[in-house]
C-alpha positions in Angstrom: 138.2 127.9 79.0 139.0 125.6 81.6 136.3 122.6 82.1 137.4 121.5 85.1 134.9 119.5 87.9 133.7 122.4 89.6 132.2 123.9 85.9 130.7 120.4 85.1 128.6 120.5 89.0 127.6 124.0 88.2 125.9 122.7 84.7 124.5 120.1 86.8 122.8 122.2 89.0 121.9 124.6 86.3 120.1 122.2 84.5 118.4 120.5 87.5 116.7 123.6 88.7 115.6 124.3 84.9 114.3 120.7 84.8 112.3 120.6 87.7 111.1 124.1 87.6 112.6 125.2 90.7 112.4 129.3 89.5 108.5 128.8 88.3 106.0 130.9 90.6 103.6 128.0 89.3 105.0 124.8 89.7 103.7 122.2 87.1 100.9 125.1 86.5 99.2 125.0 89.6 99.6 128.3 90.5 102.1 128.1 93.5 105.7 127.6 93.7 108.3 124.5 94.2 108.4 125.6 97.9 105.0 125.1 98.8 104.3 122.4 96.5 106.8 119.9 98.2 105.3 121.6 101.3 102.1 119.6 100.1 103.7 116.5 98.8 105.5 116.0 102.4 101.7 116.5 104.2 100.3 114.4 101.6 103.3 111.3 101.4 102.4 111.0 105.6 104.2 113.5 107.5 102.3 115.7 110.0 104.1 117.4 112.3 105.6 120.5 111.1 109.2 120.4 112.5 109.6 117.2 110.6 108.2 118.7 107.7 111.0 121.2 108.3 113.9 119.3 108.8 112.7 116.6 106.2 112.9 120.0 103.6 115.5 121.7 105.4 113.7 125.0 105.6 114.3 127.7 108.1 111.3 128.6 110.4 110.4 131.8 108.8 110.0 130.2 105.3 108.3 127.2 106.7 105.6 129.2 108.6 105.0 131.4 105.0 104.5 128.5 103.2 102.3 126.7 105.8 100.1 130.1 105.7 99.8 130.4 102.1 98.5 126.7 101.7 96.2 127.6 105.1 95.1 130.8 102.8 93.8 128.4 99.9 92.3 126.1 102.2 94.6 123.3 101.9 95.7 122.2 105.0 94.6 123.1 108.6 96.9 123.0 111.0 96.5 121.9 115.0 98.1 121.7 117.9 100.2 118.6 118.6 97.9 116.1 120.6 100.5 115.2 123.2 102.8 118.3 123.2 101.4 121.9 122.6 104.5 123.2 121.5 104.4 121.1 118.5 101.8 121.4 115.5 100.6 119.3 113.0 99.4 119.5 109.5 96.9 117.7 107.4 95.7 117.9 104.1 92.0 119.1 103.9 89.8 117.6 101.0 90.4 119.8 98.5 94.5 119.8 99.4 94.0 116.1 99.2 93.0 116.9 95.5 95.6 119.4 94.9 98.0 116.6 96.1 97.1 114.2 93.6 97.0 116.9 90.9 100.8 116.9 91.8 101.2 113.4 91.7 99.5 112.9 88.4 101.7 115.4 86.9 104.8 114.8 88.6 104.3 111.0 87.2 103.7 112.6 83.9 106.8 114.6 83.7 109.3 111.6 84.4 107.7 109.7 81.8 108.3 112.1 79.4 111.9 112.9 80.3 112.3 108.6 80.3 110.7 108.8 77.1 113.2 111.3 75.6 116.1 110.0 77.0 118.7 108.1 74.5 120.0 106.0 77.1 116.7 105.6 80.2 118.7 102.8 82.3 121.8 105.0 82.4 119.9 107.8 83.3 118.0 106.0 86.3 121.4 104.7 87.5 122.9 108.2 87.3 120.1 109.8 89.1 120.0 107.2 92.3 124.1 107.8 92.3 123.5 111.0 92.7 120.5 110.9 94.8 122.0 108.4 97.6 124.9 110.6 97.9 123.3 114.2 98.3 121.1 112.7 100.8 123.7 110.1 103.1 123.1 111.9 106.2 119.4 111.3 105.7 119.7 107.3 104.8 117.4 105.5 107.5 118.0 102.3 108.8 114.4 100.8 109.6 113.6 97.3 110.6 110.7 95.5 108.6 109.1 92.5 108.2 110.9 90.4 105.8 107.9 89.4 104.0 106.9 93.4 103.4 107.7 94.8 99.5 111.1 96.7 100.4 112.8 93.4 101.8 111.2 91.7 98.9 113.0 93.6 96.2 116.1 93.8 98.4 116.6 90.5 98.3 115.6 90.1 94.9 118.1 92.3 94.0 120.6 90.7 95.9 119.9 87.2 94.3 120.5 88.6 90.9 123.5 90.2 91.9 124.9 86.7 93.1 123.9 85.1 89.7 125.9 87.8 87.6 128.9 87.5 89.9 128.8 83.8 90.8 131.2 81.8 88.1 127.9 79.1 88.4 125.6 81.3 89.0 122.9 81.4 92.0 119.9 79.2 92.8 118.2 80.4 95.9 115.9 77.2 95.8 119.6 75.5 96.6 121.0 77.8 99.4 120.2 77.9 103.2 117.9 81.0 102.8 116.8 81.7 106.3 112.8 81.1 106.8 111.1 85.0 107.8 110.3 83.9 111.3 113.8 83.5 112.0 114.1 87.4 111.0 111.7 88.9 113.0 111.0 89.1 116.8 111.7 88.0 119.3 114.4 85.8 117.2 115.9 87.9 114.8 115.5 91.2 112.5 115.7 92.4 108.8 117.1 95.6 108.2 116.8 98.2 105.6 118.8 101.2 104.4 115.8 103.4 103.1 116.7 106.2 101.0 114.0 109.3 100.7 111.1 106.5 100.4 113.2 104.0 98.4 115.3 101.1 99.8 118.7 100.6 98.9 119.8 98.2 101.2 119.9 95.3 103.4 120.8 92.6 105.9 119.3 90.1 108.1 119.9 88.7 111.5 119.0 85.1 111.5 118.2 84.2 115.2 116.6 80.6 116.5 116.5 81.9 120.3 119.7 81.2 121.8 122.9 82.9 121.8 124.2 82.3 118.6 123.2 83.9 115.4 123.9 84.6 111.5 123.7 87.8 109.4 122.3 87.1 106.4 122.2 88.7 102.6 123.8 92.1 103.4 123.3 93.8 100.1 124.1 97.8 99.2 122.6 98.9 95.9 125.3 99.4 93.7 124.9 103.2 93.1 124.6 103.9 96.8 128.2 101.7 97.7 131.2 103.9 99.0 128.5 106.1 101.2 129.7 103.7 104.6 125.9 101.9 104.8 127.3 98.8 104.8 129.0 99.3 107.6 125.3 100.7 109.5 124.0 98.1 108.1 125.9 95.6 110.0 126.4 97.8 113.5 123.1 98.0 113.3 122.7 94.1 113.1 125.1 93.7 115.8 122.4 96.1 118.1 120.2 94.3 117.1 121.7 91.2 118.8 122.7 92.6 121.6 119.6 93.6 122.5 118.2 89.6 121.8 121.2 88.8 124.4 123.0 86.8 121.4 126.6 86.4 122.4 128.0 85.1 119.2 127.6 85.8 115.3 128.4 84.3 112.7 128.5 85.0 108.6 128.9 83.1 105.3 130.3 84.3 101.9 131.5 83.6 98.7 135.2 84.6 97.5 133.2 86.4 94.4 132.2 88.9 96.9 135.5 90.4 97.7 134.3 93.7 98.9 132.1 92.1 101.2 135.1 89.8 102.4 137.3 93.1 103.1 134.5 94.7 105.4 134.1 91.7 107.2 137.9 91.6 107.8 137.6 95.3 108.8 135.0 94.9 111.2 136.5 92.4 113.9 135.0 89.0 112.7 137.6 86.3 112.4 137.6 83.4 109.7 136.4 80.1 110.9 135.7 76.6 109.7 132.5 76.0 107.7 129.8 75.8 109.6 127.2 75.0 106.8 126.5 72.5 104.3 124.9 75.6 101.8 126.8 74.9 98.9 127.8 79.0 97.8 130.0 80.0 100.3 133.9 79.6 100.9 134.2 81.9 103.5 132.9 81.8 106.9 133.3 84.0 109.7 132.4 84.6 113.4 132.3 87.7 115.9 131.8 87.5 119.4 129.9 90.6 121.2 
């Protein structure tokens, strides 16, 4: 037998649909299957009207309106016409669907502990499963501006700052480098930027703006299991929108020759190396791009 890539995806997907009990008429018990269970989990996680539903699940129409019925049947959801467009419906959990919902959370929960809990090597695992993740779902990767002080740009750029101590020959002291103050990354002066994943974020940048023409991107960062799937490079058109639409003629960047990949897209994408420009004491490289 020949165990060539093609056999090892196949095992994959055999095993996945095993695991998470894609083939059970009652998922997790509940006494309804996968389809109309993550029917319930999309009503219940914020989305209302049904064609998002749809596309979010990638479900024809047929199999969407089945499962929207059966969950009507139980009393789980009600469904309305769209307040602004009659065309459209929306969907919302009623109180015992709100229930059923966190039955299903409490469960799902319970059911990646245990696998965590049984796995030899958990952190592998994890990274495996975001890898994987990130790249089955690319042409669903957002790009959503936030406020830098919210909890996804916090743990962006905590992950990027302990990225840049394992990578910096001295290591990194954020206390020590010119990290931009919020205000300069939200309107009207600037933006922060984040590549969200399914719910989770797994990247960054920020546009540093003080209300004139010129500006600085700031901490672009990719999560390392989601690099080679091209959001760097939305990531920083995206920036670049964002300036344009601030009337910013002028960008400029900072970097350090540890970041090499960083360096290469930078070089890619139009900017040109200039003198410093700073006094921040991490980066050698500095750069500048006129829009």
């Amino acid at each position: 037998m020949r165990y060539d890539p093609i056999s090892h995806i196949r095992r994959f997907g055999r095993a996945v649909t095993i695991e998470v009990g894609a083939l059970d008429t009652s998922f997790l018990g509940r006494g309804r299957p996968l389809g109309a269970a993550r029917v319930l989990n999309a009503i219940g996680t914020g989305r209302s009207d049904v064609a998002e539903i749809r596309d979010y699940l990638s479900l024809d129409s047929g199999l969407m309106s089945r499962l929207l019925r059966s969950l009507e049947d139980e009393s789980l959801i009600q469904t309305t016409p769209h307040p602004t467009d009659a065309r459209r419906r929306v969907a919302i959990l009623t109180k015992a669907g709100q229930q059923e919902f966190q039955a299903y959370e409490n469960l799902s929960d319970a059911r990646a502990t245990a696998l965590l809990d049984r796995a030899p090597h958990a952190d592998e695992l994890l990274r495996a499963m975001d890898m994987i993740a990130s790249a089955l779902g690319r042409d669903r990767i957002a790009i959503e501006a936030i406020d830098p002080r919210h909890e996804a740009a916090r743990y962006c750029l905590g992950e990027y700052y302990a990225e840049l101590q394992r990578r910096f020959e001295n290591g990194f002291d954020v206390s020590r480098s010119r990290d931009p103050d919020a205000a300069d990354m939200m309107q009207p002066r600037g933006a922060f930027l984040v590549a969200i994943s399914d719910g989770l974020p797994i990247g960054c940048v920020g546009l540093k703006g003080t209300g004139g023409d010129v500006a600085e991107i700031k901490r672009l960062w990719i999560d390392q299991t989601a690099r080679g799937l091209g959001i760097a490079k939305r990531l920083m058109h995206a920036a670049e929108t964002a300036a344009r639409e601030r009337s910013i003629k002028t960008l400029r960047l900072d970097t350090n020759s540890a970041l090499h990949e960083a360096i290469k897209l930078y070089r890619e994408s139009g900017w040109v190396e200039i003198d410093r420009f700073n006094d921040d004491p991490y980066p050698d490289h500095f750069f500048e791009k006129h829009l």
